[in-house]
C-alpha positions as CSV (number, residue, x, y, z in Angstrom):
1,X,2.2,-11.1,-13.0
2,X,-1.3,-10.5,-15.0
3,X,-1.4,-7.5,-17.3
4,X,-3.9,-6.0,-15.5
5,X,-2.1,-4.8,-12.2
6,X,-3.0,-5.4,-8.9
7,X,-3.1,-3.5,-5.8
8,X,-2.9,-5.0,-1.9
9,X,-3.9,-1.7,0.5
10,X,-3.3,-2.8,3.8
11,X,-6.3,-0.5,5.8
12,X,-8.4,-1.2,8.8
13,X,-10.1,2.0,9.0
14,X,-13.7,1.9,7.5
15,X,-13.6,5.5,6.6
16,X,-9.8,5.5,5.1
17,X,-11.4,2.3,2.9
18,X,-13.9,4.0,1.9
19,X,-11.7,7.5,0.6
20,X,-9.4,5.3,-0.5
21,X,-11.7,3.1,-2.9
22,X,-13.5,6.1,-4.0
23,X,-10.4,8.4,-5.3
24,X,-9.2,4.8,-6.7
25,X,-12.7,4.2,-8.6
26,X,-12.5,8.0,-9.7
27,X,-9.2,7.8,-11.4
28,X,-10.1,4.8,-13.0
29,X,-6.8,2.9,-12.4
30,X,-7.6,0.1,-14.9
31,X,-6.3,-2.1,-12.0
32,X,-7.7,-4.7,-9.3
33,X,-7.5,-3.8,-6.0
34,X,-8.2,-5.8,-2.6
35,X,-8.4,-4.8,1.4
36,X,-6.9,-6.1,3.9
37,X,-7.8,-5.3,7.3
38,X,-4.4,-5.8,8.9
39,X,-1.1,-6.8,8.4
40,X,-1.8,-10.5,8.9
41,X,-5.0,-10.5,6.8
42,X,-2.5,-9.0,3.9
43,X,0.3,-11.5,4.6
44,X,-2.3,-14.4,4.2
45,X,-3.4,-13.4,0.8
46,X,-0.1,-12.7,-0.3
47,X,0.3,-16.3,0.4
48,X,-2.6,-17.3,-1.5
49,X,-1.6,-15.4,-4.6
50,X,-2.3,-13.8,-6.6
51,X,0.7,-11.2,-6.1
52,X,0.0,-8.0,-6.1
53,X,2.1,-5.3,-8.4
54,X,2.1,-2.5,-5.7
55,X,0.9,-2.7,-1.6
56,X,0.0,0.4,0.1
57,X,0.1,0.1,3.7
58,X,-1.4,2.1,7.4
59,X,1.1,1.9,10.0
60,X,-1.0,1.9,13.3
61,X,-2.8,-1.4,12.8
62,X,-3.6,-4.3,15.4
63,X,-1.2,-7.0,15.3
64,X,1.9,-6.7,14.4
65,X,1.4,-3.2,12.4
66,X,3.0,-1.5,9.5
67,X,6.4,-1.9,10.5
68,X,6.4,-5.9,11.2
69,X,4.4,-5.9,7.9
70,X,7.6,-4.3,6.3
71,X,10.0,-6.9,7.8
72,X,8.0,-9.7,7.2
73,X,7.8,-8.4,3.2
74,X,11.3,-7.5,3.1
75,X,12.6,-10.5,4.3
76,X,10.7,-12.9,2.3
77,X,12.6,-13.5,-1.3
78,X,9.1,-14.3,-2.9
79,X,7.2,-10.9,-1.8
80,X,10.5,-8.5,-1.5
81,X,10.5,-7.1,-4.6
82,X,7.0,-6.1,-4.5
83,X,7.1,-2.1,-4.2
84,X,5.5,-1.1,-0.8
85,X,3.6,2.7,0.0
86,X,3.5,3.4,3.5
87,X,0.5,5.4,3.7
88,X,-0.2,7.0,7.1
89,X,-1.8,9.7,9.3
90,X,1.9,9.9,11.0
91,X,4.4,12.7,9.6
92,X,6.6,12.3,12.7
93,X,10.2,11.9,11.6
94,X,10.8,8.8,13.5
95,X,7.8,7.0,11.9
96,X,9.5,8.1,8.4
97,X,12.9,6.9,8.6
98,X,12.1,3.7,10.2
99,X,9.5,3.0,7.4
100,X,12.7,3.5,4.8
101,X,15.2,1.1,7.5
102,X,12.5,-1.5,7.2
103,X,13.0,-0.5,3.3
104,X,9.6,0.9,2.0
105,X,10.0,2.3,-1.1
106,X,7.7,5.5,-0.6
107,X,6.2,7.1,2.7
108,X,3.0,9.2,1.8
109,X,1.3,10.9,4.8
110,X,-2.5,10.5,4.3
111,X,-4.6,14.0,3.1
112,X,-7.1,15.6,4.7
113,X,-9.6,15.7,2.6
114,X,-10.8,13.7,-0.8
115,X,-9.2,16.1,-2.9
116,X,-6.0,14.7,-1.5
117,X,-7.0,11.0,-1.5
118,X,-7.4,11.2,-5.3
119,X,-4.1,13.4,-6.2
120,X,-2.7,10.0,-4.1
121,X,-5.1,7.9,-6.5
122,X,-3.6,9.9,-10.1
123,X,0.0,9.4,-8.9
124,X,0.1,6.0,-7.8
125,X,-1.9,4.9,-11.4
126,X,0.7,7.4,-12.9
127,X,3.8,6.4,-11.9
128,X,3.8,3.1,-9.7
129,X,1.2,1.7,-12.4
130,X,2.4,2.8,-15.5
131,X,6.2,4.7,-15.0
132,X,7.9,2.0,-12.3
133,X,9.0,-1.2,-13.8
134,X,9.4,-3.8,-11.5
135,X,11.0,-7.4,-12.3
């Protein structure tokens, strides 16, 4: 991986881009982020590299969603190690633990307001950026 780190947020809602880039450009992560639309659109530039050091990902997307993005991450030896943020409007339990069987490594339920979307920003530069090691 490049010493700068890199970010894949899996998002097709215009509005949740748009918070999202904004807290992200606040912090100032010192990172690269891209968009992807859905969970095919991510899959495909995975593919074309470069990989990313951290994916946050919606779960109610067309296609085949959040959860077949999880399986299809998880069981592919190149991308599986690549830490995955299930970021989502959904706090129902159900949604929760079958983000963590499909083996997401965190399970954020989006804020409500852009207060919020940058606390998400400050902890995702502070520990999955800078604290988490991955190989």
């Amino acid at each position: 991986m490049s010493s700068i780190p890199r970010i894949l947020i899996v998002e097709d809602d215009h509005l949740d881009q748009y918070l999202i880039k904004r807290a992200f450009d606040q912090c100032d992560h010192g990172a690269e982020y891209a968009f992807a639309w859905d969970a095919e659109d991510a899959l495909a530039q995975l593919q074309a590299g470069p990989l990313p050091q951290l994916i946050v990902t919606d779960l109610r997307m067309p296609g085949i969603g959040g959860f077949g993005l999880l399986c299809e991450l998880k069981s592919d030896q190149k991308l599986k190690s690549i830490p995955t943020i299930v970021f989502s409007t959904s706090s129902q339990e159900e949604d929760i633990r079958e983000a963590y069987d499909r083996h997401a490594n965190s399970y954020v339920v989006k804020p409500t307001d852009s207060a919020g979307y940058e606390r998400f920003a400050y902890r995702v530069r502070e520990y999955w950026l800078f604290e988490n090691k991955v190989a």
